[in-house]
N, C-alpha and C positions, 0 to 999 in steps of 0.2 A: 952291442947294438948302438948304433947312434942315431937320437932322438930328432928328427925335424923339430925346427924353430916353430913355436906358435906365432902366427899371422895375427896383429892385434886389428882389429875390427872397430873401433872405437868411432874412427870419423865415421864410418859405416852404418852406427848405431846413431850417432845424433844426426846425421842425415835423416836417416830413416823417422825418427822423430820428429824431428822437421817436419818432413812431408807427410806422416799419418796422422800429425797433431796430436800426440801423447808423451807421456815421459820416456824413457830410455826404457824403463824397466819393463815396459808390453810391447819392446818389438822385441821377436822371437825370428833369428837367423839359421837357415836351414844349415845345420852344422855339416850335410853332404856335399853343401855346394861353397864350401867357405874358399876358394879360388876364385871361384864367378863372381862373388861379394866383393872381395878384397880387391878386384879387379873393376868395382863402380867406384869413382870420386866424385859425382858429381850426382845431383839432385834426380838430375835426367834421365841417370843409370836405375838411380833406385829405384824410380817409378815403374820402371821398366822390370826389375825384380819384383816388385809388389805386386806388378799385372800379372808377370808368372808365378806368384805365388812361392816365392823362394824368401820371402821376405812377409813375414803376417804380425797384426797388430794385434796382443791376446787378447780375449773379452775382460770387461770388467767381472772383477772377483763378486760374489756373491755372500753376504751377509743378511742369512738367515733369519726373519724378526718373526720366524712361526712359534718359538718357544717361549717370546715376549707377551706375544697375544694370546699365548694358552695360559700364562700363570695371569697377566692382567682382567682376564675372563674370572680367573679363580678367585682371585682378590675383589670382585664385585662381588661376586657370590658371598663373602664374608672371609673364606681361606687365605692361611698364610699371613694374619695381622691381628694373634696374639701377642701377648705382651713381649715374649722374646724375640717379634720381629719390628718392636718400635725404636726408632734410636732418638727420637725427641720427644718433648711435654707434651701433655694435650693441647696448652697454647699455645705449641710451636706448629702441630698438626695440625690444627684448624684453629687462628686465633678467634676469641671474642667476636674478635671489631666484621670479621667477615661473616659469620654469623649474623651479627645485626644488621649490615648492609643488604644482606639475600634478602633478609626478613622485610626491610624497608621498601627494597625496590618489588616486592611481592606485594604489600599493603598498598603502596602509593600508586600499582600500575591497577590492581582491582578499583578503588576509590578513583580514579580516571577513567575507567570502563564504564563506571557505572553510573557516574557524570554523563558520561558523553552520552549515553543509551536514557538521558532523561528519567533514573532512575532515582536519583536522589537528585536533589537543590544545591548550588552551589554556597548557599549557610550550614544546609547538615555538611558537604563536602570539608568544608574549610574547620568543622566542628571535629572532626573524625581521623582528619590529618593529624590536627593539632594531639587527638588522644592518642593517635599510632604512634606517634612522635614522642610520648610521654608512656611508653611501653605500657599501654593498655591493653592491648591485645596478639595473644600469644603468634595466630596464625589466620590463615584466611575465614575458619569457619567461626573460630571467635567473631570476627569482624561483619560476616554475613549476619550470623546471630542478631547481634548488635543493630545493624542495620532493619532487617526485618521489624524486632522488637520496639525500635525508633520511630518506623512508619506507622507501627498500628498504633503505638501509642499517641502519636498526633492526630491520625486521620481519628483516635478516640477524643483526643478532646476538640477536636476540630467537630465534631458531633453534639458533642456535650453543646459547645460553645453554640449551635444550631439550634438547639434546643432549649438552652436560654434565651436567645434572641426571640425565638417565635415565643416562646412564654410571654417577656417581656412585652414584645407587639400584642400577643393577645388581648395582655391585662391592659395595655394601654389603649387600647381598641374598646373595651369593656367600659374603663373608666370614663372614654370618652362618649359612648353610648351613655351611660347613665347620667354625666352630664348634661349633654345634649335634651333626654329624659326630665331632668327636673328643671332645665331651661324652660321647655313645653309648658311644665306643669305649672310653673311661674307665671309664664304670662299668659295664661288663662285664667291664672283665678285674679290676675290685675284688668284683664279686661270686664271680666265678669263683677266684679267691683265698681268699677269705672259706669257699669250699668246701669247698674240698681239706684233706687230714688233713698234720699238721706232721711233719716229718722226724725220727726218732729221733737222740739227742745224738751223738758220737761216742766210741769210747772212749780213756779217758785212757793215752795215752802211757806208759810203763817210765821210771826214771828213771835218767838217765844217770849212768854211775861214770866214775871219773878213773878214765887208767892204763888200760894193758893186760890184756886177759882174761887169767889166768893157766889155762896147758891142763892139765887132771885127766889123770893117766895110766890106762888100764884095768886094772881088776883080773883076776887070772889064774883 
């Protein structure tokens, strides 16, 4: 038997490439009609087999990520990330430093909420950064705590402080009343003085002799 030449196809395939805008490797040559093929040189040709369908560009291959999203589903759950599935440190899987960042951008975006919402002053504000900052506080509810605890304790002395004030006023109010009281009382008993007639002098005294009275005898 002797074997027909194979017809090499090749300009045929970069043509075709060409014109479906793909690599070589997704045109697919209908192997019944490789005369008709061999028999296009030219771009114009091809098209012309593309339109009849003698000439097809294959679909993009399909890579499956359903088995990716079942096991990363698992892995949330907790599955699949015991010890025999870690290949680095704990610092290498979640270091430190990313840890205190969450942390920070969680404390600093709360303490601007609550700025802004007129909840707290921008002196507790600037007071409370400063402690987030100095790892005071482990997480949000620490910080809420804190916060609560900081208001009543001011609006309690801020109370207190209320309450000495009106004391103060009182007692100064009082003092002044009693004042005032014995002002009154003063210049009535200066008028009242001022009225009355002066007491006449007393009279002067005999003047004392040495020595004994000597006794007059009576006359007969």
């Amino acid at each position: 038997l002797f074997l027909l030449p194979m017809v090499s196809l090749n300009l045929q395939k970069r043509l075709a490439a060409s014109v479906l805008k793909c690599g070589k490797r997704k045109v697919w040559l209908d192997p019944n009609e490789v005369n008709e093929i061999s028999m296009a040189n030219s771009r114009q040709n091809i098209r012309k087999l593309v339109k009849d369908g003698v000439i097809i560009k294959l679909p993009t291959a399909i890579h499956s990520r359903d088995r990716v999203r079942k096991r990363l589903a698992a892995k949330r759950r907790g599955r699949h990330t015991g010890t025999g599935k870690r290949r680095g440190t704990a610092e290498a899987r979640l270091p430190v430093k990313v840890c205190w960042i969450r942390r920070m951008r969680v404390l600093r975006r709360m303490l601007r909420k609550y700025r802004e919402a007129k909840k707290i002053d921008k002196h507790l504000y600037h007071e409370l950064y400063v402690k987030a900052k100095g790892n005071v506080f482990k997480n949000k509810r620490n910080l809420m705590e804190y916060i609560h605890k900081a208001k009543s304790e001011k609006s309690r002395e801020k109370t207190l402080a209320d309450q000495a004030e009106a004391r103060r006023a009182k007692s100064k109010a009082s003092r002044e009343r009693k004042l005032a009281r014995s002002e009154a009382r003063k210049a009535v008993t200066t008028a009242a003085s001022e009225k009355a007639p002066e007491p006449a002098a007393p009279a002067a005294a005999p003047a004392a002799t040495g020595g004994k009275k000597k006794k007059t005898k009576p006359t007969a």
